[in-house]
C-alpha positions in Angstrom: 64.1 89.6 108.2 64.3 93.4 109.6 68.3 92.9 110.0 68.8 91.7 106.6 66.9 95.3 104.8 69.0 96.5 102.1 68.6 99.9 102.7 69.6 99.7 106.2 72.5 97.3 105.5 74.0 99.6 102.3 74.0 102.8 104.3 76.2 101.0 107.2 78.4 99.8 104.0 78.5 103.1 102.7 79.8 104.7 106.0 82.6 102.1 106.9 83.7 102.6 103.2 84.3 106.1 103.7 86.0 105.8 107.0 88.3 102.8 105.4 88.7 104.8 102.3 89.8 107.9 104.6 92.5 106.5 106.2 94.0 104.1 103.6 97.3 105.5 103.2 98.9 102.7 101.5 101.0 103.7 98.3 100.5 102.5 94.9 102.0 99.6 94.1 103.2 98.2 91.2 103.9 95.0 89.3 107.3 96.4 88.0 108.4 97.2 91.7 109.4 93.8 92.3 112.8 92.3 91.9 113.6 89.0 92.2 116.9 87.2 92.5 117.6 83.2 91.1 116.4 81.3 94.1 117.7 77.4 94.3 115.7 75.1 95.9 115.5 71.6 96.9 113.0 68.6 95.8 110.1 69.7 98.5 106.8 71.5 98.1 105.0 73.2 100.8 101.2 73.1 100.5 99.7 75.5 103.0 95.9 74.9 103.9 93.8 77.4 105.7 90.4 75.7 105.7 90.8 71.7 106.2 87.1 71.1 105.3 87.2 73.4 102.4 90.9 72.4 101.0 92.6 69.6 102.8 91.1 67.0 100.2 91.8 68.7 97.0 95.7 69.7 98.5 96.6 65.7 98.9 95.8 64.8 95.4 98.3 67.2 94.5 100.8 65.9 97.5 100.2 61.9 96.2 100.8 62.9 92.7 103.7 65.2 93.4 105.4 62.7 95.4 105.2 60.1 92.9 107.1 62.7 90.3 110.0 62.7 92.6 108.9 65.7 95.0 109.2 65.8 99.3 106.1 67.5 100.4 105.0 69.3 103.5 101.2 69.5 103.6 99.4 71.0 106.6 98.2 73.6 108.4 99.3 77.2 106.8 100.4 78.9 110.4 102.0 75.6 111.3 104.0 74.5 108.5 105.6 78.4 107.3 106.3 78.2 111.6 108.9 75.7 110.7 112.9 76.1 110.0 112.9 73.9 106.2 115.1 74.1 103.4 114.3 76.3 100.2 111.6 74.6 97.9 108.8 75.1 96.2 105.7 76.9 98.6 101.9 76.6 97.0 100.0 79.7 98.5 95.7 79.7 97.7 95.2 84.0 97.3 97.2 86.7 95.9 95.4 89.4 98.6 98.0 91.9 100.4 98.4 89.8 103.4 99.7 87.1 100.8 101.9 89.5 99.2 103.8 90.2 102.2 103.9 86.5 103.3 105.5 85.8 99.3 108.2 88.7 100.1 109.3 87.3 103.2 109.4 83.6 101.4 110.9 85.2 98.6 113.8 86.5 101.3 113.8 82.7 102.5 114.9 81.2 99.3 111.5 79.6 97.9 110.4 79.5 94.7 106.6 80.7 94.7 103.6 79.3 93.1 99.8 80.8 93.4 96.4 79.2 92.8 93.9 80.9 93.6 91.2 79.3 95.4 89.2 81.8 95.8 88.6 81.8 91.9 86.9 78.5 91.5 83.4 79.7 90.8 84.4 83.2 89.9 83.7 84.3 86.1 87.4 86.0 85.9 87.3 89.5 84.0 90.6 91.6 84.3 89.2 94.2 86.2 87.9 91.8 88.8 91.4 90.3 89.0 93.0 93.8 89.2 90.6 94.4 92.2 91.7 91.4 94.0 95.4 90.1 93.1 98.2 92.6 94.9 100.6 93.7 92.1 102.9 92.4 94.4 101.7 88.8 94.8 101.8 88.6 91.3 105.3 89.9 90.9 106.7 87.6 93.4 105.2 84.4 92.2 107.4 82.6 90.1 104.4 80.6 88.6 100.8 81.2 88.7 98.7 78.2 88.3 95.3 79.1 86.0 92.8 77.1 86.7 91.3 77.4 83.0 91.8 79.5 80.1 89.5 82.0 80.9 91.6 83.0 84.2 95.0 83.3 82.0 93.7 85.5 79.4 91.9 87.7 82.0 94.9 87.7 84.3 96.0 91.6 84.4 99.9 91.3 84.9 102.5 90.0 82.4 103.5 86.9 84.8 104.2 83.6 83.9 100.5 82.3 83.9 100.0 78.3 83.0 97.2 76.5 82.7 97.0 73.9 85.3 93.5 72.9 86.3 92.7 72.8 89.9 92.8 69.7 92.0 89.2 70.2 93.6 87.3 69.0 90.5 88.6 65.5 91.4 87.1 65.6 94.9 83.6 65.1 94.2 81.9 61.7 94.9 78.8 60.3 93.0 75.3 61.4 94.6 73.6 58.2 96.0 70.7 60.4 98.3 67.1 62.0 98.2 67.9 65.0 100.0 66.8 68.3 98.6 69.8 70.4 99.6 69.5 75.0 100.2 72.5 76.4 100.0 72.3 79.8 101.6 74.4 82.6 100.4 74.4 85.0 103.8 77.8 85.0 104.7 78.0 89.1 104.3 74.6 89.6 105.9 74.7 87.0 108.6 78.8 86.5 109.6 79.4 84.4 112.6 81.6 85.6 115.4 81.7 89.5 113.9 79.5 92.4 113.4 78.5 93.8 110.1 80.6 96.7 110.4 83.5 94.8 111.5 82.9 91.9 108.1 82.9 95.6 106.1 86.0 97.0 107.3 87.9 93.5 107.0 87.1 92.9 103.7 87.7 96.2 102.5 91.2 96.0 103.8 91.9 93.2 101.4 92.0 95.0 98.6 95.0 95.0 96.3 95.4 98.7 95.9 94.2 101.6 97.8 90.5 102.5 97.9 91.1 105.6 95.7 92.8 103.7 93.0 90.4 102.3 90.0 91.2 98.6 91.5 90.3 100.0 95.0 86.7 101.3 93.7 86.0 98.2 91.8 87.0 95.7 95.5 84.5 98.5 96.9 81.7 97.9 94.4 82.3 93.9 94.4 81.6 94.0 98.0 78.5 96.4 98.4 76.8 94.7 95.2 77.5 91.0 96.9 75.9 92.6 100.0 72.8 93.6 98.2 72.5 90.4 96.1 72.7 88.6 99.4 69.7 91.2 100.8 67.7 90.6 97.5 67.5 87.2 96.6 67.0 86.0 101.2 63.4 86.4 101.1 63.3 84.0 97.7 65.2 81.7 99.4 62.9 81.3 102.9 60.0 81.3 100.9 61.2 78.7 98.4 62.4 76.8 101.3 59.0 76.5 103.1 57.2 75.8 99.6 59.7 73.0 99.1 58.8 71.3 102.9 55.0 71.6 101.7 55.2 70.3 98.1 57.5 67.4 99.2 56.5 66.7 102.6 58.3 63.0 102.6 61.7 64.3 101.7 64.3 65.7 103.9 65.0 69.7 102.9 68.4 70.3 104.0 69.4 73.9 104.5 72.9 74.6 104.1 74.2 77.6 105.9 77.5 79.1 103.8 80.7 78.2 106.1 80.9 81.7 107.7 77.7 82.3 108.1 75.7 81.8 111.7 73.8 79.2 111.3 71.3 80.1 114.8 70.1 82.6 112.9 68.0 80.3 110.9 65.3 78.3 112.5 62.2 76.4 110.6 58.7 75.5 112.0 58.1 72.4 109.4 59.7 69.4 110.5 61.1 67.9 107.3 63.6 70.9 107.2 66.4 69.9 109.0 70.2 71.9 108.9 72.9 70.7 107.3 75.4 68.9 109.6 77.9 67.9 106.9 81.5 68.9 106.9 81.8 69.7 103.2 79.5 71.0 100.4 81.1 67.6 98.2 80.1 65.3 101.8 76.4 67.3 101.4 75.4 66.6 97.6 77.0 63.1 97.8 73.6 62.6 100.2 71.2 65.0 97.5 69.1 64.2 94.6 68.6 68.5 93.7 71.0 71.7 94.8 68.9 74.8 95.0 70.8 78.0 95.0 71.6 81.7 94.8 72.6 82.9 91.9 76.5 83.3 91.3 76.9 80.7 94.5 79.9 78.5 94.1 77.7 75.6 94.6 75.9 75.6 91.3 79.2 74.6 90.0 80.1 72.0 92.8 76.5 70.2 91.5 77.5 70.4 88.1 80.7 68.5 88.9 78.7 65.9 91.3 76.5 65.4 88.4 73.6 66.5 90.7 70.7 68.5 89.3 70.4 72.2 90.3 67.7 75.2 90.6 68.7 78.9 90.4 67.5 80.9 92.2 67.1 84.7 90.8 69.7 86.2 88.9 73.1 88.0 88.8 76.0 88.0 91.2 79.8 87.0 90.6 80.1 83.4 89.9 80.0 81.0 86.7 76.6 79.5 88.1 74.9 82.8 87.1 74.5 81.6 84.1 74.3 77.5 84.9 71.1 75.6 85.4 67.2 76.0 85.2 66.4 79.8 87.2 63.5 79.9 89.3 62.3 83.6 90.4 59.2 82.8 92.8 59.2 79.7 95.2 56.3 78.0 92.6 58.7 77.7 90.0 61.6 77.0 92.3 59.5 73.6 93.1 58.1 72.8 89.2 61.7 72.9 88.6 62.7 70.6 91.6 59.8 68.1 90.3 61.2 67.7 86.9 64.8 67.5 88.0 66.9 68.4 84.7 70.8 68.2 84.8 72.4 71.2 83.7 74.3 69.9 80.0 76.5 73.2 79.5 79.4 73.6 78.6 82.4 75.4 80.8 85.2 73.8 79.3 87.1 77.6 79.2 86.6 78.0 83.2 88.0 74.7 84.3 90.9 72.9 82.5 92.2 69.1 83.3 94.5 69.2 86.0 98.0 69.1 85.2 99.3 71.5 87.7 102.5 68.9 89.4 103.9 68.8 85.8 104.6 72.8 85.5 105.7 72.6 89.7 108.3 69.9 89.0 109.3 72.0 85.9 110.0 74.8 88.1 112.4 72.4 90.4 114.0 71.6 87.8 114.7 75.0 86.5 116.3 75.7 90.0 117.7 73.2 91.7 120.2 73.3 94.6 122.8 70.6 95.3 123.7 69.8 98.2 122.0 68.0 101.3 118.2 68.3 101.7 117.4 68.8 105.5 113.8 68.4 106.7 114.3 68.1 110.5 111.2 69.9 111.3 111.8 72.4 114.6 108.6 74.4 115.4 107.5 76.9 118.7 103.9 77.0 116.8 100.7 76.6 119.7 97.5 76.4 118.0 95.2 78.4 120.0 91.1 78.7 118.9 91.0 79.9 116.1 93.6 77.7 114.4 91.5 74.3 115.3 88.3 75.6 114.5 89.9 76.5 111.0 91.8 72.9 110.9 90.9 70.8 113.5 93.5 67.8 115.0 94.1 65.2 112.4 95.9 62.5 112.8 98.3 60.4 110.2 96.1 57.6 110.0 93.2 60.3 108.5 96.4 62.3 106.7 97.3 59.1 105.3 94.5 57.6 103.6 93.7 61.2 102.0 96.8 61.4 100.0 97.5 57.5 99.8 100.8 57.0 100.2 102.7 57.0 103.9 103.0 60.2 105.6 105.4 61.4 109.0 103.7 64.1 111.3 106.5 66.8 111.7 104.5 69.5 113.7 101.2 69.9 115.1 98.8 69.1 111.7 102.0 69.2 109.4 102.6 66.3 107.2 106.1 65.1 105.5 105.5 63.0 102.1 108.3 61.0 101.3 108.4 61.3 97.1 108.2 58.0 96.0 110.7 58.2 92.6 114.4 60.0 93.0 114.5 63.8 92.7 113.1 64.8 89.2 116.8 65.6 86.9 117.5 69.1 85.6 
């Protein structure tokens, strides 16, 4: 636990800031910078994925359902499908950081329409300043639609852009628990980040933010940071001891400590031989096998068991998500296990967070607003090599696998890209 001290951790923080902070020379940019010309594209929309465990899934429900409304899509991996030479259509990025902003201007220059939905969102509870700190003015000014996932995220949205509520397709991804496992989430990935050094995590994610570090936005992408790395600090030792109590009170059930997906997951070893880690690919594949979540406060997964329908414990209180304020809170490993024993099922409400989806309705609205005539072309020609660090982030997947997620036939057309025929005639104007 002596690498994981606050005080130690914070002051490493606090000098990478400065340095980052020094040398950020970026201008101020602004939402009223960008100008965009009409754009007229064919029937095809390009879903990128980064992470295939994490969004593959939720990406084909929107690829089967556009297709069946009349829309090609390429689905695949994000570095593979922008490699290829396609016609103009509609492209689906997941962020709004300043790497996406530049990736939107240069699709903006190709002739696609733009559309956002921001993954990184799901268990956030949006405020505008929040947004500010994370969204590039730019991003927001090139997208020609910004899919909300719930009502909350529009009104808090900070720039006048044309903002719809769409739902999000990884709601409909979760499968009905049917285990005994009493699943840990861990929420280490700042603390404990697998394959680089603290100082290196700090001066990566401090680089993301949308507007310089001196800048209001810039201060409050600073704060966000430093206060998730001392959440992270605070609530570890809760977690270990709440983990050994929950081996000890329930010595005949598996406890199944799930590291977060960047974490390194060495780190953690447990003497007690009911606690085993979690080997699944997915936090949905993981609670489809519990009977009770346990985790940190502001975690994403106190939302993913709300949607399984699988009880939940938090632990402590504060940090940035919607499950801050979701399920029973335990603050000392004895009540983390009186909770686990009575097992209650969280019945709030978060209707304002999460809307039903709708989101292929406002992309085929967006065709139709712009559409080109003329001969669609979708010969795919790609120089793309995946090295390392493309597999580990998608690994190989072949169109058997492609096809049964989405449901309807699929052609591979590059190494992990996917063409889906649409199944109805182009949508009319």
């Amino acid at each position: 636990m002596t690498q994981f001290e606050a005080v130690e951790l914070l002051a490493k923080f606090d000098a990478v800031a400065a340095q980052i902070a020094r040398n950020d020379q970026r201008k101020v940019q602004k939402y009223t910078d960008v100008k965009r010309s009409r754009r007229l594209v064919h029937p095809i929309l390009y879903l990128l994925v980064e992470v295939k465990a994490r969004e593959l899934a939720a990406k084909a429900i929107i690829a089967r359902q556009a297709a069946e409304q009349g829309l090609n899509v390429v689905i695949g991996a994000a570095w593979s499908v922008t490699s290829l030479k396609l016609p103009p259509g509609i492209m689906l990025f997941k962020t709004m950081n300043q790497l996406d902003a530049y990736n939107m201007w240069m699709a903006n220059k190709a002739g696609q329409q733009l559309a956002t939905m921001e993954e990184e969102a799901f268990g956030i509870a949006a405020t505008s300043r929040y947004l500010q700190a994370t969204t590039h003015p730019y991003a927001a000014g090139f997208a020609d639609l910004i899919c909300a996932q719930g009502s909350a995220y529009k009104k808090a949205f900070p720039y006048p852009a044309n903002v719809q509520i769409t739902g999000t397709p990884r709601t409909l991804v979760y499968r009905k628990p049917r285990g005994t496992d009493i699943l840990v989430c861990l929420q280490s990935g700042n603390i404990n980040n697998n394959g680089r050094s603290f100082e290196d995590m700090v001066g990566h994610t401090l680089q993301l933010s949308a507007l310089p570090l001196s800048t209001r936005p810039g201060k409050d992408w600073l704060q966000i940071v430093r206060t998730s790395i001392a959440h992270e600090c605070a609530v570890l030792p809760l977690v270990l001891g709440t983990i050994d109590a929950l081996a000890t009170a329930f010595p005949d059930r598996r406890i199944v400590v799930r590291p977060h997906p960047v974490e390194k997951p060495d780190t953690w070893t447990f003497s007690k031989p009911n606690i085993v880690l979690d080997t699944s690919d997915t936090i949905m594949s993981a609670l489809e096998n519990a009977a009770t979540l346990l985790y940190v406060s502001g975690c994403t997964t106190g939302l993913d068991a709300h949607l399984a329908g699988v009880p939940a414990v938090r632990l402590g209180t504060g940090g940035h998500g919607i499950s801050a304020r979701m399920h029973v809170q335990a603050d000392t490993p004895e009540q983390a296990v009186a909770a686990v024993t009575r097992n209650e099922r969280w019945t709030g409400v978060i209707d304002d967070h999460l809307a039903p989806l709708d989101m292929v309705r406002h992309l085929v609205a967006l065709y139709r607003g712009n559409a080109a005539q003329g001969v669609m072309n979708i010969n795919a020609d790609s120089a793309f090599t995946p090295v390392d660090f493309h597999r580990r982030k998608f690994s190989d997947t072949t169109m058997e696998e492609m096809t049964s997620l989405v449901g309807l036939p699929v052609r591979e057309i590059a190494w992990n890209a996917f063409l889906v025929p649409a199944v109805s005639p182009p949508p009319r104007n």
